[in-house]
C-alpha positions as CSV (number, residue, x, y, z in Angstrom):
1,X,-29.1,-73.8,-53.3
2,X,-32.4,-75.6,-51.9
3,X,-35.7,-74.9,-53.5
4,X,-38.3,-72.2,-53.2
5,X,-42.1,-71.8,-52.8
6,X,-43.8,-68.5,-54.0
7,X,-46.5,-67.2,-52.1
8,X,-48.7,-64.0,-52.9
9,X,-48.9,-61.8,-49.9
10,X,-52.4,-61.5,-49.5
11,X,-52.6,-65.7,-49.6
12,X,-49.5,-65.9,-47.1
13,X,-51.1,-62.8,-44.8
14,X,-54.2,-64.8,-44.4
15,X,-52.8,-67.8,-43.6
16,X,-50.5,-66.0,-40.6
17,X,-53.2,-64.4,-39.2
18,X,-55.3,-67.9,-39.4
19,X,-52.1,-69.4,-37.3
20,X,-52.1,-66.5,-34.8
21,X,-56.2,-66.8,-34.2
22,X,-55.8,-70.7,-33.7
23,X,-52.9,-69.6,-30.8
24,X,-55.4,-67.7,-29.2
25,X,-54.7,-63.8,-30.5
26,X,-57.5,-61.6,-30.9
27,X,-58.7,-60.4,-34.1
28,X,-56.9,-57.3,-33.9
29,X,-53.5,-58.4,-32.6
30,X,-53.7,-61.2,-35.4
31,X,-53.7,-59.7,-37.7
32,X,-51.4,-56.7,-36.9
33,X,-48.3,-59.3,-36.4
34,X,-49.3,-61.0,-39.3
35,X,-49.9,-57.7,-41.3
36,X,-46.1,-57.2,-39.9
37,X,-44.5,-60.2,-40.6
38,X,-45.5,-60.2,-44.6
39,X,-44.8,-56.7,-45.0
40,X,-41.3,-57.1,-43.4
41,X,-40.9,-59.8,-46.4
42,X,-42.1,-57.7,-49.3
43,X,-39.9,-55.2,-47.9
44,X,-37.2,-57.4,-48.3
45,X,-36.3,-58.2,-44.9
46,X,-36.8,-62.1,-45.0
47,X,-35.4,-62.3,-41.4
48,X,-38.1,-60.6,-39.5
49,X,-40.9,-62.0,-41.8
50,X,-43.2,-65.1,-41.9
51,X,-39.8,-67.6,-40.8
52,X,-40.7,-66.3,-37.8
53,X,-44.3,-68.0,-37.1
54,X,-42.8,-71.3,-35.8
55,X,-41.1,-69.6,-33.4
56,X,-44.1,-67.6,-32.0
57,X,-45.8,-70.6,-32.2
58,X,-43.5,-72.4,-29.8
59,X,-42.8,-69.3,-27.5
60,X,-46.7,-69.2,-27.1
61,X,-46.7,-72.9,-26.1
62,X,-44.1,-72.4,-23.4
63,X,-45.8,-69.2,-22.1
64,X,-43.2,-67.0,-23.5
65,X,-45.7,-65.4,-25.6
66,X,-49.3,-65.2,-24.7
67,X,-51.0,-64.3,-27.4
68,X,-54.5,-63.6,-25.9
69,X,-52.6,-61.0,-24.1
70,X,-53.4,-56.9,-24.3
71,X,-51.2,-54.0,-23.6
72,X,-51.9,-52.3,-21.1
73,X,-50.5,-48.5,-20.0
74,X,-48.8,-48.7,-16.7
75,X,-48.1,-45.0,-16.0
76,X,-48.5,-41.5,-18.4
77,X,-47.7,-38.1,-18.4
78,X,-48.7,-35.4,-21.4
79,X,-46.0,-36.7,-23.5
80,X,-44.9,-40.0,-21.8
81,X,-46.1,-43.7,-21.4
82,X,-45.1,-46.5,-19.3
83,X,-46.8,-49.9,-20.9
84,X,-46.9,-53.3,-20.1
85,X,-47.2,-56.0,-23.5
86,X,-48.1,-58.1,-20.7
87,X,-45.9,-60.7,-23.2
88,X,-48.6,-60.3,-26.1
89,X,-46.9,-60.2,-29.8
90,X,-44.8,-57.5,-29.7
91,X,-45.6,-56.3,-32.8
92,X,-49.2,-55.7,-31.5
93,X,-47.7,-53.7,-28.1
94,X,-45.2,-51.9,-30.0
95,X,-48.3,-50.6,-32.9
96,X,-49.5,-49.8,-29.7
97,X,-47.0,-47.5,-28.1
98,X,-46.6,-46.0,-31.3
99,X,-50.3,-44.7,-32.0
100,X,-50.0,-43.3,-28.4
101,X,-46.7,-41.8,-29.0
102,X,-48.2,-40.1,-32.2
103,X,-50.7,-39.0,-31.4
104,X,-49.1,-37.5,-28.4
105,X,-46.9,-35.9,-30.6
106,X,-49.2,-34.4,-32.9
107,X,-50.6,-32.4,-29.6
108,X,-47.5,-31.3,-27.9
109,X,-44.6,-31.6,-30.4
110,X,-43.1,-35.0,-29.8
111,X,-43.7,-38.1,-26.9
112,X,-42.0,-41.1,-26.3
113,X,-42.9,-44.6,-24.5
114,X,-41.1,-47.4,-22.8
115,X,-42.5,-51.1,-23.4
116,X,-41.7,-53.7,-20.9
117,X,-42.3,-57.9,-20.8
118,X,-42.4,-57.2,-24.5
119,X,-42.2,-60.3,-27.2
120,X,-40.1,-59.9,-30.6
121,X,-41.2,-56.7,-32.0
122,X,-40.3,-57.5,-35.8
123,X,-38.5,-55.4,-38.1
124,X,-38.4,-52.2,-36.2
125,X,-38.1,-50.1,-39.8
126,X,-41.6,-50.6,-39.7
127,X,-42.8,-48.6,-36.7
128,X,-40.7,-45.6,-38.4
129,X,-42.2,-45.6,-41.6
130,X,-46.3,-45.6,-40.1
131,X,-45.2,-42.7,-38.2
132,X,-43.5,-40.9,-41.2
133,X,-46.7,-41.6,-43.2
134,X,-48.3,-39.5,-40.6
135,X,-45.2,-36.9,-41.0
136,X,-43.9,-37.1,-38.3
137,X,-39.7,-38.2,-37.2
138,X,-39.5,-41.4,-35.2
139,X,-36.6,-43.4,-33.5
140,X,-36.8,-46.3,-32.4
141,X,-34.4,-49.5,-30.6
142,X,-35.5,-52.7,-28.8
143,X,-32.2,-53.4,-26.9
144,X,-31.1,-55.9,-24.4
145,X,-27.5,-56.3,-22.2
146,X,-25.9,-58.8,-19.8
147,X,-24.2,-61.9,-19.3
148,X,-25.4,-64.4,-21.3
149,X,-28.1,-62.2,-22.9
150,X,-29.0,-62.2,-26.3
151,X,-26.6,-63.6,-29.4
152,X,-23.8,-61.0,-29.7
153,X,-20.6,-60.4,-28.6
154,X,-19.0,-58.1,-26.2
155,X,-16.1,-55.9,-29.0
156,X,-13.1,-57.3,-27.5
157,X,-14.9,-60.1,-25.5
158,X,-15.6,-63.6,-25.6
159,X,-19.6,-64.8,-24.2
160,X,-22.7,-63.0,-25.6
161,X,-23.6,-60.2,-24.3
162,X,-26.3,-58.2,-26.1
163,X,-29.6,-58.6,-28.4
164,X,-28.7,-57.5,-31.9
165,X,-30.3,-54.1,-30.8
166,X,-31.8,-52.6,-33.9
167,X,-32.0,-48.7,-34.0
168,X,-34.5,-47.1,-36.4
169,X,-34.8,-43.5,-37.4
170,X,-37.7,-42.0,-39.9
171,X,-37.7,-38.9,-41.2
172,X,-41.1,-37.9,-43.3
173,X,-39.5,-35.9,-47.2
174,X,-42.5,-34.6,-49.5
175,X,-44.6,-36.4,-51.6
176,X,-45.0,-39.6,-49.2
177,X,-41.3,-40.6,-49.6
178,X,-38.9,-41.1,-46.4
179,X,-35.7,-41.5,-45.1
180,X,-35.1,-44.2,-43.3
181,X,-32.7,-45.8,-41.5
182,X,-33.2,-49.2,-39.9
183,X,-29.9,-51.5,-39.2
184,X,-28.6,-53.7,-35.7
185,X,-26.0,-53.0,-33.7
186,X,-24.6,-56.3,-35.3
187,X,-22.7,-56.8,-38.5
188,X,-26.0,-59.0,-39.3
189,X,-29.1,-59.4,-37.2
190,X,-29.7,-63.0,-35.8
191,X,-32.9,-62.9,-38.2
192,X,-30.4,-63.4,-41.4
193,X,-28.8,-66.2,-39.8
194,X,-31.8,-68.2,-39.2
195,X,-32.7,-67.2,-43.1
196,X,-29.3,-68.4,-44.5
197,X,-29.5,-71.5,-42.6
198,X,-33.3,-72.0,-43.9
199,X,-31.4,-70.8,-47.3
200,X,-28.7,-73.2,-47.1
201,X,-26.1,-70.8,-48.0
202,X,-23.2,-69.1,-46.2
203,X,-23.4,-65.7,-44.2
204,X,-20.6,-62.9,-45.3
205,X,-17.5,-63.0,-44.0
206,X,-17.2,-61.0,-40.7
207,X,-20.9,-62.3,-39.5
208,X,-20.7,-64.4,-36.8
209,X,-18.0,-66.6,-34.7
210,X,-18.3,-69.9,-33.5
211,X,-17.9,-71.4,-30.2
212,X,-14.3,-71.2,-30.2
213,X,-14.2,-67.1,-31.0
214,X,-12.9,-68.2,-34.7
215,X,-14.5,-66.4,-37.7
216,X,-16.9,-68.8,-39.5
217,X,-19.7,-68.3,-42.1
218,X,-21.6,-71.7,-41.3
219,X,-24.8,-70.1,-39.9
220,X,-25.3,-73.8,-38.0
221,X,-22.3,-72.8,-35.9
222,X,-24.3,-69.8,-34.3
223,X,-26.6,-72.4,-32.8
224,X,-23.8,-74.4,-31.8
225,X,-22.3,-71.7,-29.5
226,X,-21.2,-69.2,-31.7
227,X,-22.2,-65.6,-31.7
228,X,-23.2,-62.6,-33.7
229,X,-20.2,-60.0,-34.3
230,X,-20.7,-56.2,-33.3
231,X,-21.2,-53.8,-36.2
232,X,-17.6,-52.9,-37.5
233,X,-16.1,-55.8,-36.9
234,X,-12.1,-55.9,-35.9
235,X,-11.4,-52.7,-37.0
236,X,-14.7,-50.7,-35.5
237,X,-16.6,-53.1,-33.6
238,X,-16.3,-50.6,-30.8
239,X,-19.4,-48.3,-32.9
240,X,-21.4,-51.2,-32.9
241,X,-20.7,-52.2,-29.2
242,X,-21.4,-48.6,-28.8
243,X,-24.9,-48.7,-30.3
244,X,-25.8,-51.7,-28.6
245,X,-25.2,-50.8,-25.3
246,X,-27.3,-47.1,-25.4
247,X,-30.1,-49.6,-27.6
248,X,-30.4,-51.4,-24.3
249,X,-29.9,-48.9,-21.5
250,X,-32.0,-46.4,-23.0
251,X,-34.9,-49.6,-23.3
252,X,-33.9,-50.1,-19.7
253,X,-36.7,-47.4,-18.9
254,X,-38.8,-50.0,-19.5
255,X,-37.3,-51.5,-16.7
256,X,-37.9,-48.7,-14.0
257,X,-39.9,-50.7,-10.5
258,X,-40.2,-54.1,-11.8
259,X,-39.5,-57.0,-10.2
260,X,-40.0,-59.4,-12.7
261,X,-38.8,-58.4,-15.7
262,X,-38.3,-60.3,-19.2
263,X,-38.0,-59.5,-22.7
264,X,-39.0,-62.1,-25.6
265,X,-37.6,-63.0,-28.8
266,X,-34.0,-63.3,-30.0
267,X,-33.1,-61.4,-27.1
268,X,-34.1,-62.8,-23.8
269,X,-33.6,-61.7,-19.7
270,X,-34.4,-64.0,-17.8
271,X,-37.0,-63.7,-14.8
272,X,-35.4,-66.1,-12.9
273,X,-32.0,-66.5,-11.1
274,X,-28.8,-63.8,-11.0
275,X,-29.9,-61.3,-13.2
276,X,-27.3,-58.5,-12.1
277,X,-26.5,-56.7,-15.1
278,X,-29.3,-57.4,-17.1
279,X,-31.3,-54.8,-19.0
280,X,-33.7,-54.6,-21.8
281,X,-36.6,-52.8,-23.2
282,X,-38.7,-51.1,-25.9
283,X,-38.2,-47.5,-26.1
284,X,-39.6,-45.1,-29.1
285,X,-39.9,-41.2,-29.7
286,X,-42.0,-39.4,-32.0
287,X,-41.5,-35.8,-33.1
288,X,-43.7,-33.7,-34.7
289,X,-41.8,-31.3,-37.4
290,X,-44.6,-28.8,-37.7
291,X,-43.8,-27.7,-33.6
292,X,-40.3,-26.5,-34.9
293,X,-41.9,-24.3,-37.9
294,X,-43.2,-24.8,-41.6
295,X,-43.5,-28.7,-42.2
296,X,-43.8,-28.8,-45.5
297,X,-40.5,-26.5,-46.1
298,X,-38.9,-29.2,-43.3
299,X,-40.1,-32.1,-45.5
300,X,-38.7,-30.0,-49.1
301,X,-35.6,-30.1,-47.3
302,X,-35.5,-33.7,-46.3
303,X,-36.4,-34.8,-50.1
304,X,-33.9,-32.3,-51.5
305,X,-31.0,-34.0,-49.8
306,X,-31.3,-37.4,-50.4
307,X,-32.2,-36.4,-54.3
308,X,-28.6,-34.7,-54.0
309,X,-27.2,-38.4,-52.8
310,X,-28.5,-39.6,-55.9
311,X,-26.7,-37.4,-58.1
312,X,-23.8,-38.5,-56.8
313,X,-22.0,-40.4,-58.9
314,X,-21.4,-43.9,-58.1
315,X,-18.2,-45.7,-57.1
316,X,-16.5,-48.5,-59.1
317,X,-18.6,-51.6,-59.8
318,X,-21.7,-49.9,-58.4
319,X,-24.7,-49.0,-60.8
320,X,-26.3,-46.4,-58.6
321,X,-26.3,-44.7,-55.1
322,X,-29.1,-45.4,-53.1
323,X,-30.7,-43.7,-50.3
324,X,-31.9,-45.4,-46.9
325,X,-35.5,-46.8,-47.6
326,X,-35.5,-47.2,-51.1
327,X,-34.5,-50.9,-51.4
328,X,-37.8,-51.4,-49.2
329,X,-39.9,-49.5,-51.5
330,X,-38.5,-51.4,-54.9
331,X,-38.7,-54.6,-53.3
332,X,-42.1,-54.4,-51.9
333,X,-42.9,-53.2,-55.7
334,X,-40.9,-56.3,-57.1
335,X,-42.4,-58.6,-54.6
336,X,-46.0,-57.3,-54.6
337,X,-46.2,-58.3,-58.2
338,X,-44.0,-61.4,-58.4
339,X,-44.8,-62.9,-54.7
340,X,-42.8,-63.7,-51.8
341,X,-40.2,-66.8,-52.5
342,X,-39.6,-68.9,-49.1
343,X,-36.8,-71.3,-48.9
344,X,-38.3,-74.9,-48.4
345,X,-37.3,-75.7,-45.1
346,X,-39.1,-72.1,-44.6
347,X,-42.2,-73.6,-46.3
348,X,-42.1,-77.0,-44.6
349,X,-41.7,-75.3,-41.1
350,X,-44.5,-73.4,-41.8
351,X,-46.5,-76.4,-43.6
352,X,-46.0,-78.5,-40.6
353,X,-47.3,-75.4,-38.0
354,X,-50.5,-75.1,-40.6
355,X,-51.2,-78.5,-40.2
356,X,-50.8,-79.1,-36.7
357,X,-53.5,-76.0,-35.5
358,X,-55.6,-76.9,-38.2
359,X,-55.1,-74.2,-40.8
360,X,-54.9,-74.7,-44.5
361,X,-51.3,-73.9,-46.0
362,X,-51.2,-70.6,-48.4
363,X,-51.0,-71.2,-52.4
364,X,-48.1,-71.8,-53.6
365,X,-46.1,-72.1,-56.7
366,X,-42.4,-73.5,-57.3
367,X,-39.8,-71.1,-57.7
């Protein structure tokens, strides 16, 4: 397995945010995506953390990204928006929908909002657990669909055909803990094949195919052709083909009255040529418990159940059941203290992006 560096998040934060302010970001938007992009490693979720700068970083040299860029809202009622990321990071526009949506909520009972020309929003998990520290219930999906969109395949197809198209659902239990749900409509996320190929290591069977439509777990044979694998596989991939069709026509809201639609990131829809077919967008609602009755019996009754999973006991060769959410909260207690490792082609990517804008690399120790 190739080396690691360690980094301590505050000393890897600052650096991000450094990177994003030499791009041209605002104060504010740098240092929400770079706020995003550690936290998404301390939670564990390597994929949509800091391996992601040098792809911003190129985006926002081609125009893709623009990272001066503000969102803007396009159209609004009581409890809906309509905004435009205007192609800033898209983990500054979606922060943005989501305030609006919650505090929306928190007036009538639950909003929602549709983001169009949106970059990579990150880890969508995220979005669901700011609104659950407000208690509130939050869903949220950044899908897109069409020929030649995204990395995944069509169940039962051959060509990509869709965005991973996460889904994320938070549900506020008492005492600060949550429920939470955060997964793509793939068997893996094109994030955790960029990470095992940084890793050097192979992806689990059922992952990804290669160019040819034969099961492989080279993560270099993605980028050769290949393409992501619906959630369920052979036997179910129809759930996950499922998923990531609603992901993206439920995001095509976004899409209502504009002619020149695109969406950034792993997922793309192009704004030029045939685009029949093509769909995408951000979309995110946010329910207030306390309009349906007694929130704090709501949120007793959320904690109870889970704390029921637990008692469960646990199947052969497992030590204990878990419940969604907690392997974020032990690993952002894990990595907080011990740092966050990064594989060296990681580091070096990130090394080379530091040195070409100017900014001084994080510190660092060998793994």
């Amino acid at each position: 397995m190739a080396q690691t560096r360690v980094c301590p998040p505050h000393a890897l934060e600052r650096f991000v945010r450094e990177v994003f302010g030499a791009i041209g970001a605002p104060d504010d938007a740098a240092r929400e995506a770079a706020r995003h992009l550690v936290r998404a490693n301390l939670s564990g979720h390597d994929p949509h953390g800091v391996i992601r700068v040098p792809q911003y970083v190129s985006q926002a040299e081609t125009g893709e990204l623009v990272p001066a860029a503000v969102p803007t809202i396009l159209r609004e009622t009581s409890v809906t928006a309509l905004i435009d990321a205007r192609r800033s990071f898209g983990q500054f526009s979606t922060a943005f929908a989501l305030d609006w949506a919650m505090g929306r909520a928190e007036q009538h009972g639950m909003a929602s909002a549709a983001v169009r020309h949106s970059a990579h929003i990150g880890r969508v998990g995220e979005y669901a657990e700011r609104a659950a520290a407000r208690g509130l219930v939050s869903i949220v999906t950044v899908g897109a669909a069409g020929p030649g969109v995204g990395g995944m395949l069509l169940f039962g197809g051959r060509g990509r055909f869709f965005g991973a198209n996460p889904w994320s659902i938070g549900v506020p239990a008492e005492d600060g803990t949550l429920m939470l749900l955060d997964a793509s409509s793939s068997a893996v996320a094109e994030g955790k094949v960029r990470v095992a190929r940084a890793a050097g290591v192979p992806l689990p069977p059922g992952s990804i195919m290669d160019r040819e439509g034969a099961p492989t777990t080279d993560a270099d044979e993605f980028y050769a052709g290949g393409a992501l694998v619906p959630l369920g596989g052979e036997a179910a991939g129809h759930k996950g083909y499922g998923l990531a069709l609603a992901s993206a026509l439920i995001g095509g809201l976004a899409m209502i009255g504009d002619p020149d639609y695109t969406l950034i990131g792993a997922s793309v829809v192009q704004a030029t040529g045939d685009r029949t077919g093509q769909i995408a967008g951000v979309f995110l609602v946010v329910i207030d418990p306390s309009s349906f009755g007694d929130a704090a019996h709501f949120r007793a009754m959320v904690g109870a159940t889970p704390a029921a999973a637990k008692r469960m006991p646990p199947g052969p060769g497992v030590e204990e059941v878990l419940v969604p959410g907690e392997p974020e909260s032990r690993a952002r207690e894990r990595r907080g203290r011990e740092g966050i490792a990064l594989p060296e082609a990681t580091w070096e990517e990130l090394e080379a992006v530091g040195t070409g804008l100017g900014v001084t690399p994080p510190e660092h120790r060998p793994a």
